[in-house]
C-alpha positions in Angstrom: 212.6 92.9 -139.2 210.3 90.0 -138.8 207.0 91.2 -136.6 204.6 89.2 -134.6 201.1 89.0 -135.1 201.1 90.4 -131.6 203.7 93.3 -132.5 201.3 93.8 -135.6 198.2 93.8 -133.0 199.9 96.3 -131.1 200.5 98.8 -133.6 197.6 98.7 -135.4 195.7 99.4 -132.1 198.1 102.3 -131.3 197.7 103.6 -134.7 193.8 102.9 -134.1 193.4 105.0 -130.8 195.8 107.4 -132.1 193.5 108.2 -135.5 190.4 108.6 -133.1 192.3 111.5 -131.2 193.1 113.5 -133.8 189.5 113.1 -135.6 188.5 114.2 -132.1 191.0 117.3 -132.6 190.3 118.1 -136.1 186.6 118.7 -136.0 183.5 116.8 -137.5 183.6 119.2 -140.4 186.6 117.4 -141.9 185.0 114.1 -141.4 181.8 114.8 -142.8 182.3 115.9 -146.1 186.1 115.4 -147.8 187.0 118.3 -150.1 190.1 117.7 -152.7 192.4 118.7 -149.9 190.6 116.8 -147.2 191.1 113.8 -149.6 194.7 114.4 -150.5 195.5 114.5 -146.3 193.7 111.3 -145.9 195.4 109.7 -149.1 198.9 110.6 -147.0 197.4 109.3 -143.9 196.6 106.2 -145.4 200.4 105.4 -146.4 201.6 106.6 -143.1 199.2 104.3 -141.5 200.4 101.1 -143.8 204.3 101.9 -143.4 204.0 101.9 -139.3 201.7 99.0 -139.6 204.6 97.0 -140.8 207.0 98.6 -139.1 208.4 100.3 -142.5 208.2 103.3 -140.4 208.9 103.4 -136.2 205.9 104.4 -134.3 207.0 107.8 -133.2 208.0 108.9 -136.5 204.5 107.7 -137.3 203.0 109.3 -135.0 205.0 112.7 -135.4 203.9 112.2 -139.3 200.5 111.8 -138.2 200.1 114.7 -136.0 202.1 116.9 -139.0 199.7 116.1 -141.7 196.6 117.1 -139.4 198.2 120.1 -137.9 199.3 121.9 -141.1 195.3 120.5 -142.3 193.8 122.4 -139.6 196.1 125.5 -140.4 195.4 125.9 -144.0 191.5 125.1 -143.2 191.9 128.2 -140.4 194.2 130.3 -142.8 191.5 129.9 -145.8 188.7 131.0 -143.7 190.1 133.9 -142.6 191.8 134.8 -146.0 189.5 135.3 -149.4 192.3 134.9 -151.5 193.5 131.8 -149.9 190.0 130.4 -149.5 189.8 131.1 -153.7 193.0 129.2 -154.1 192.4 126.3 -152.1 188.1 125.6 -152.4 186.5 125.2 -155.8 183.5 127.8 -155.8 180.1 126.8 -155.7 178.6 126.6 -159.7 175.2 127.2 -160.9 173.9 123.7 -162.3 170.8 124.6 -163.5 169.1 128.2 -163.9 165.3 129.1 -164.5 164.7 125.4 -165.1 167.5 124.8 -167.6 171.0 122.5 -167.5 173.8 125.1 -167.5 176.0 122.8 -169.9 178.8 124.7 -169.7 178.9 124.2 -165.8 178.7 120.8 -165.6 181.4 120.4 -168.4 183.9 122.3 -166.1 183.0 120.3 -163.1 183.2 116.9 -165.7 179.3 116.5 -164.2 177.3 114.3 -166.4 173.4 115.6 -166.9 172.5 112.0 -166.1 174.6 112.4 -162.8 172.8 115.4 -162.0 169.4 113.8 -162.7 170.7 111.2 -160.2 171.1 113.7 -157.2 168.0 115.3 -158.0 166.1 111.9 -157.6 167.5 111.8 -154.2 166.0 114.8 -153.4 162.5 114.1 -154.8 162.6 115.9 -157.2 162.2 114.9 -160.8 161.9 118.1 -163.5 164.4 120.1 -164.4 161.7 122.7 -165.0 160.8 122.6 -161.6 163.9 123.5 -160.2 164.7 127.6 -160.2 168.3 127.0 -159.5 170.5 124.5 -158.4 174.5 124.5 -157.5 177.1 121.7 -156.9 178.7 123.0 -154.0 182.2 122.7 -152.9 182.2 119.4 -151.2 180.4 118.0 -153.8 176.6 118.3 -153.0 174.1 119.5 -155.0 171.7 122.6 -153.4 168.6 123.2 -155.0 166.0 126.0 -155.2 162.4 124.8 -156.6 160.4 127.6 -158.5 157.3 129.1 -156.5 154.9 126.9 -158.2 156.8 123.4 -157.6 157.2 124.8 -154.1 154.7 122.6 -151.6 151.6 124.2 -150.0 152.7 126.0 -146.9 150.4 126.6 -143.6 150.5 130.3 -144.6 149.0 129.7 -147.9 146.0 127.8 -146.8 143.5 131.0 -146.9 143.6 130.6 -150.7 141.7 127.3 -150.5 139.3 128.4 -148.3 
């Protein structure tokens, strides 16, 4: 089936509009960080976007695809946060980086985390010494948390009796 640039136009603005509603639906928490699974449902989405694009695929069916994919997302995301042992099976748990300002190597081997990649995330932060840092985890969706000992901690409002 030969399509017009029009035909192409046409779908790829229905598909468009289409996306935007179930982002809408699905919730800004799946937007702003992807998890593994959030990244295997947008991997899918991706192909189901290219096949009705080219009208591999008829836009209905796409669109019925589409609205599977998100709605069995948004189940598992709801099941998983109302079941531990689901939650366990589906998100990787939050691992302790560096403790009492020391690289925990064995942590960052099982996440296949590079030192030199941490370093990089800390830099972000402002922060530069591993020393400084009390502990630090990579999180779930991939960010790194940190805790900064009480001495690398900046001056509070509280604590300016002690200069006085």
């Amino acid at each position: 089936m030969e399509l017009t640039l029009t035909g192409i136009a046409l779908r790829v603005s229905l598909m468009y509009l289409y996306a935007l509603v179930l982002l809408r639906i699905s919730g800004k928490e799946s937007v702003s960080h992807l998890t593994a699974m959030d990244f295997v449902v947008t991997l899918i989405i991706g192909d189901l976007f290219d096949d009705v694009f080219w009208a591999e695929v008829p836009v209905l069916q796409g669109t019925v695809g589409f609205g599977t994919i998100i709605l069995a997302h948004i189940l598992v995301t709801y099941a998983s946060s109302r079941n531990q042992f689901l939650h366990r099976l589906i998100a990787s748990p939050a691992r302790l980086v560096i403790q009492k300002g020391k690289l925990v190597q064995e942590n960052l081997g099982r996440e296949w985390m590079r030192p030199e990649t941490l370093q990089f995330e800390m830099r972000l932060r402002g922060e530069e010494h591993v020393r400084e840092i009390k502990e630090a985890r990579l999180e779930p969706k991939g960010q790194v948390s940190m805790l900064k000992t009480a001495s690398a901690q900046p001056v509070q409002k509280k604590d300016l009796h002690r200069f006085r």
